[in-house]
N, C-alpha and C positions, 0 to 999 in steps of 0.2 A: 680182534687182535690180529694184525698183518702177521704172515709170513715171511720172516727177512731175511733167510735164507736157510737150506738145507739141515742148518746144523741148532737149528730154532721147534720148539717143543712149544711154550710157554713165553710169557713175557709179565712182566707186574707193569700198572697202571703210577707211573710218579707222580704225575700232574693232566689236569686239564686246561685247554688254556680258550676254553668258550666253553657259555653256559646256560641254561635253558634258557630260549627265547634268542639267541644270535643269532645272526644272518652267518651264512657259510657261503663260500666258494669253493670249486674244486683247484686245489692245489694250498687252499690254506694249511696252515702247522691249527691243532687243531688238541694234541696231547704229546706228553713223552711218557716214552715207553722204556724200560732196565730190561735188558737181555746180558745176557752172557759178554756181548763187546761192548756193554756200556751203553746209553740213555742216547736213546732214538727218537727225532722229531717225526711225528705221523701227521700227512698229510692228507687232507678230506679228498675223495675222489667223487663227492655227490655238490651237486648246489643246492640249496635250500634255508632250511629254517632248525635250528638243534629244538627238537622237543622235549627229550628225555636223554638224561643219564643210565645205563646199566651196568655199567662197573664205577665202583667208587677207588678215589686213591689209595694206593697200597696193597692193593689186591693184584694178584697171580694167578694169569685166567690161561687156558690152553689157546693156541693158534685159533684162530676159526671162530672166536667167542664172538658177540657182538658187544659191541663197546657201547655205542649213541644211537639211541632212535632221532632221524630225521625226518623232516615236510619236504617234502619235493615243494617245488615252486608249482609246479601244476596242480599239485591237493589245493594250494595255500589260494589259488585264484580261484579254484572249483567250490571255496571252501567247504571240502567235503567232512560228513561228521566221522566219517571211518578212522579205524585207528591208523595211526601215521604208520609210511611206510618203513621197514625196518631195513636203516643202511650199515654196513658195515663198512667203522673206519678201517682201511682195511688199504691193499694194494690194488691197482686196476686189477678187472676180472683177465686179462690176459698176462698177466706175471706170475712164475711159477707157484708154487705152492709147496714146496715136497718138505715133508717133514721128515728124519731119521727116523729108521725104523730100532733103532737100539735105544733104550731107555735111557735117560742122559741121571749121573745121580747128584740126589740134592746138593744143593750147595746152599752155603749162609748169604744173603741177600747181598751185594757189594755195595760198597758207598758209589758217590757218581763224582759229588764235589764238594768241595770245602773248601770255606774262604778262611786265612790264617789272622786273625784280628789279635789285639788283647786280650779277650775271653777265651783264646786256644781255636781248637778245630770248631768248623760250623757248617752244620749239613745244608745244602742247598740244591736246588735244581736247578740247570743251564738255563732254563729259559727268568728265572729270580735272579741269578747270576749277573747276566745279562742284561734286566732291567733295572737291579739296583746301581752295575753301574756306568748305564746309560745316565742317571737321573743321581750319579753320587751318594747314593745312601751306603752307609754303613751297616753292613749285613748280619754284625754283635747287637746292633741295639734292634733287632727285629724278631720277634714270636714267632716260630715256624709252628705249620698246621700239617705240617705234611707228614708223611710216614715216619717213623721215629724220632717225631721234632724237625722235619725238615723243612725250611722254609720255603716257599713255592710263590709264583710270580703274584698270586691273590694277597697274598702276607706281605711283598712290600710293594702292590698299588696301595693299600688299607692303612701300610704303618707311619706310625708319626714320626718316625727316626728323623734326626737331625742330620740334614745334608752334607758331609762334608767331603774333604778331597779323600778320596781312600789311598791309605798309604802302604795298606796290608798288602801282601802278593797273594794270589790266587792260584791254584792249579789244580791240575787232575790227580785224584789220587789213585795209588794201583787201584787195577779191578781183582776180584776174584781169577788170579789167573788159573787156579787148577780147575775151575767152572769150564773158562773160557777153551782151556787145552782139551778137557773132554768132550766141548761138544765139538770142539770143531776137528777132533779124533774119531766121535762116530760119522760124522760126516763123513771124513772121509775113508773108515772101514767100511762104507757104506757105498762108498763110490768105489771101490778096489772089491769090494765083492760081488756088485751088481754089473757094473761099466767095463764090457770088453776094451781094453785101455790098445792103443799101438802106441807107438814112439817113432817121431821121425827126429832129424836133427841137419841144419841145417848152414853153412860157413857163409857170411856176407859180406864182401868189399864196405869199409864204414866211409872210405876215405874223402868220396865226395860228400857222403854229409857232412862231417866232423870240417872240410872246406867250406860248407854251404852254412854252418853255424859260425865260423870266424866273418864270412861274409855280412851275413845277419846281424850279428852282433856290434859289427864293429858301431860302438860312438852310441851302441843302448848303455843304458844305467842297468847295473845288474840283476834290478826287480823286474827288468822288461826283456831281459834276456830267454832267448829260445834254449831249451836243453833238448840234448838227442834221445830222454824219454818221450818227447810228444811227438818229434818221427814217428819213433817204435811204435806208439798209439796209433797215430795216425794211419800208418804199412797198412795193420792190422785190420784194422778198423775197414780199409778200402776193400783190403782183400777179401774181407768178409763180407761184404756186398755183394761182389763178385762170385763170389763161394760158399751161398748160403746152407750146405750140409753142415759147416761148421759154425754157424750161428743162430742156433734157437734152442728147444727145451726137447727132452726124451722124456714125457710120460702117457700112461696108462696104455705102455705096449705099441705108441706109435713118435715119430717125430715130425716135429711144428716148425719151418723155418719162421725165425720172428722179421717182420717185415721195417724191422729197425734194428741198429747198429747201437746200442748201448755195450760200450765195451769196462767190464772190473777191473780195475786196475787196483793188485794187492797192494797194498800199505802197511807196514807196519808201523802195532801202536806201542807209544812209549812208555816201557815196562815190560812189555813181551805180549805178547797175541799179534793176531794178522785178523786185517778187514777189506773185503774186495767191493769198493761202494762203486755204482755203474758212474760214467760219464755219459750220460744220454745225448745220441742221434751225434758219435765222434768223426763216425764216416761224414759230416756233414760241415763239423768246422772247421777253422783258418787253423793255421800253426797257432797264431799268435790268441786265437781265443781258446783251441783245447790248452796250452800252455796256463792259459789263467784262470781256466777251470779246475787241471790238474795240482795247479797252487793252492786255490779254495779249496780244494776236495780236500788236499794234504793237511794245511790246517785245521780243518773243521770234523777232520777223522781223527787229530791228535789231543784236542780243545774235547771232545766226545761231543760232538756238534753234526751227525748223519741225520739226512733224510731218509725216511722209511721206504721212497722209492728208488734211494739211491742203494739200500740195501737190498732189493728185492727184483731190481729191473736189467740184472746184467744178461746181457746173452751171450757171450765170450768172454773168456778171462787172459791179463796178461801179467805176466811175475817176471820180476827183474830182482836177481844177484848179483849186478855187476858191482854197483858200490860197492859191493861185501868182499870183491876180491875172484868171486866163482866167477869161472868159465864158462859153464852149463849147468842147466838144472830143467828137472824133468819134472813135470808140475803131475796133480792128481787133479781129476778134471770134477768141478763143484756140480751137485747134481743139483737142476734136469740139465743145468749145459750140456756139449756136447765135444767140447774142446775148451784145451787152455794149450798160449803162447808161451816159451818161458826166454829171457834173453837173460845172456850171462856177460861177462867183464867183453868190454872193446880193447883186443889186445894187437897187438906188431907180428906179424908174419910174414916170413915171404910166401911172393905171391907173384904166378907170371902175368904179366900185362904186356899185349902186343911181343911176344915170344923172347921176355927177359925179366929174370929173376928180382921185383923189387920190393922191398918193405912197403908192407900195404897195412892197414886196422882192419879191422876182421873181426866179427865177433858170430858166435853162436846161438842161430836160431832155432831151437826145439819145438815141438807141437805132441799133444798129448792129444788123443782122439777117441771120439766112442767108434768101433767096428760094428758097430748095430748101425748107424746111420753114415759112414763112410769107409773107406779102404786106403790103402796106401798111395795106390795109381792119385786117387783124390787129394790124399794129405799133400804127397811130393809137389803136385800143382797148386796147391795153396801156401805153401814154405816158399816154393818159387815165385810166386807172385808178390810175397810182401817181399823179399829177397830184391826181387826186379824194381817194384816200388820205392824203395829202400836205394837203388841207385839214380835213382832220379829226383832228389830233392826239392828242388824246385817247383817243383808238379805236385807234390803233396798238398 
């Protein structure tokens, strides 16, 4: 059972989606998992052969469990008679791991998803969801086998339902939000008790970018359009390359700069909670391709459609209030990180440029830091930096 972030105990098993005797790849989706934010695709990080099952669906195993015995492809050519190696689906061995130390308390199992037919509500899992209607099946006339009747992607490869246009809407229903507010409260009591926290805060000229986005824009179609969050991204992202005390992990009494830039960008989900899923290697792409990542990430975090290493691989986190109206905000930094960005509303101020007073955009860059792996003299040159970044658009 992955780790998929700080504020994760436990996780129950929905579905498998290979089964003994498949070929695997690392990176395949491979089961979903129900946590606290909702039903997480988990990706294999071994290549081989599935031998064995160890968790059956429905079950509620702690972090750390093992889920599937696999073959390595090296047993499989040796064919060695040993027993197979024991892999765990799980997060690469270089992604955090920290579980809260505050006991998270129970809660009643949350649904994930329901398709609304003539029959009323109907339990289902993303990935049944999604193949009934790839292939138009109607999800009322289908037998779920899954955890309290839920239908699961085995139930309609198998069912004989009749194909038709489906007219029914589907959607996410609430999760357990008082689940999800606690764990992700001991989280972070947990980071406010541990995590020598400073604060810097920081004022940015927007005005070339907010010009450098009209440029861009001009004559796209609004699905192709750049927004001044994948700047923000991007600042960040650079800086942090640059400035690797603020991107990696704080455990077992030392810090790890990680030798990649997967930057969480929080999302809220619709109904209430917050989900920081990484953008992997951001310092690495175009505007126009973190843009279309940040779009997929957005749908696929609101759909309850995460990958387990999109949960599990952020090495710096970034929050944005500005839609909401706020100016600033001061983030609580998600353990083992060791920082989060926080950006608030792009508002009008004056502002001197070449020694006269002119309305300039301006917005508010905050930095929340651990004091165990850097200092202030540190922070202020990393604020500066995406600050500096940040007026140079172009160059991003």
């Amino acid at each position: 059972m992955p780790s998929l972030g700080a504020d994760m105990e436990a996780g129950t098993l929905v579905e498998w989606m290979v089964k003994p005797g498949d070929r695997v790849k690392r990176g395949d989706i491979v089961a979903v998992v129900e946590t606290q934010k909702g039903a997480i695709e988990i990706e294999i990080f071994e290549t081989g052969q599935v031998d064995q099952m160890l968790v059956s669906v429905g079950t509620k195993v702690p972090v750390g469990t093992p889920l599937a015995r696999i073959r390595s492809d090296k047993e499989a050519v040796a064919g060695l008679a040993a027993p197979p190696q024991v892999a765990e689906v799980t997060a690469p061995a270089a992604a955090p791991a920290a579980a809260p130390t505050i006991p998270l308390p129970a809660a009643p199992r949350p649904q994930i998803v329901v398709a609304v037919g003539a029959g009323g509500r109907i339990r289902a899992s993303p990935a049944a969801r999604r193949l009934a209607s790839t292939r138009g099946i109607d999800l009322s006339a289908v037998v779920g086998s899954g955890p309290f009747g839920a239908v699961i992607r085995v139930d309609v490869e198998r069912s004989g339902a009749v194909v038709t246009p489906l007219a029914e809407k589907r959607h996410v229903i609430g999760l357990d939000l008082n689940a999800m507010r606690a764990a992700i409260a001991a989280a972070m009591a947990r980071s406010k008790r541990e995590i020598p926290h400073y604060y810097l805060e920081h004022q940015v000229d927007m005005t070339g970018c907010e010009e450098f986005l009209s440029r861009v824009n001009a004559g796209r179609p609004p699905e192709n359009r750049l927004l001044m969050g994948a700047l923000a991204v991007k600042a960040v992202a650079a800086a942090a390359r640059r400035f690797p005390a603020f991107n990696g992990f704080y455990q077992d009494g030392q810090f790890t700069a990680s030798p990649e830039v997967h930057t969480g960008v929080a999302i809220a989900i619709r109904g209430g909670g917050l989900a920081a899923p990484a953008i992997h290697d951001s310092d690495q792409l175009t505007l126009d391709d973190l843009m279309a990542r940040m779009h997929d990430l957005i749908q696929r975090v609101r759909a309850g459609r995460i990958r387990s290493s999109e949960m599990a691989d952020s090495t710096i986190t970034i929050s944005s209030l500005g839609e909401r109206g706020v100016e600033a905000l001061f983030g609580i930094i998600y353990p083992p990180q060791v920082a989060i960005v926080g950006f608030g509303k792009v508002v009008v101020r004056p502002w001197i440029v070449d020694g006269s007073v002119v309305p300039r955009s301006v917005v508010t860059v905050t930095l929340a830091a651990d004091h165990r792996v850097s200092d202030g003299h540190a922070g202020g040159l990393f604020l500066a930096e995406i600050g500096k970044l940040l007026q140079e658009p172009d160059k991003l």
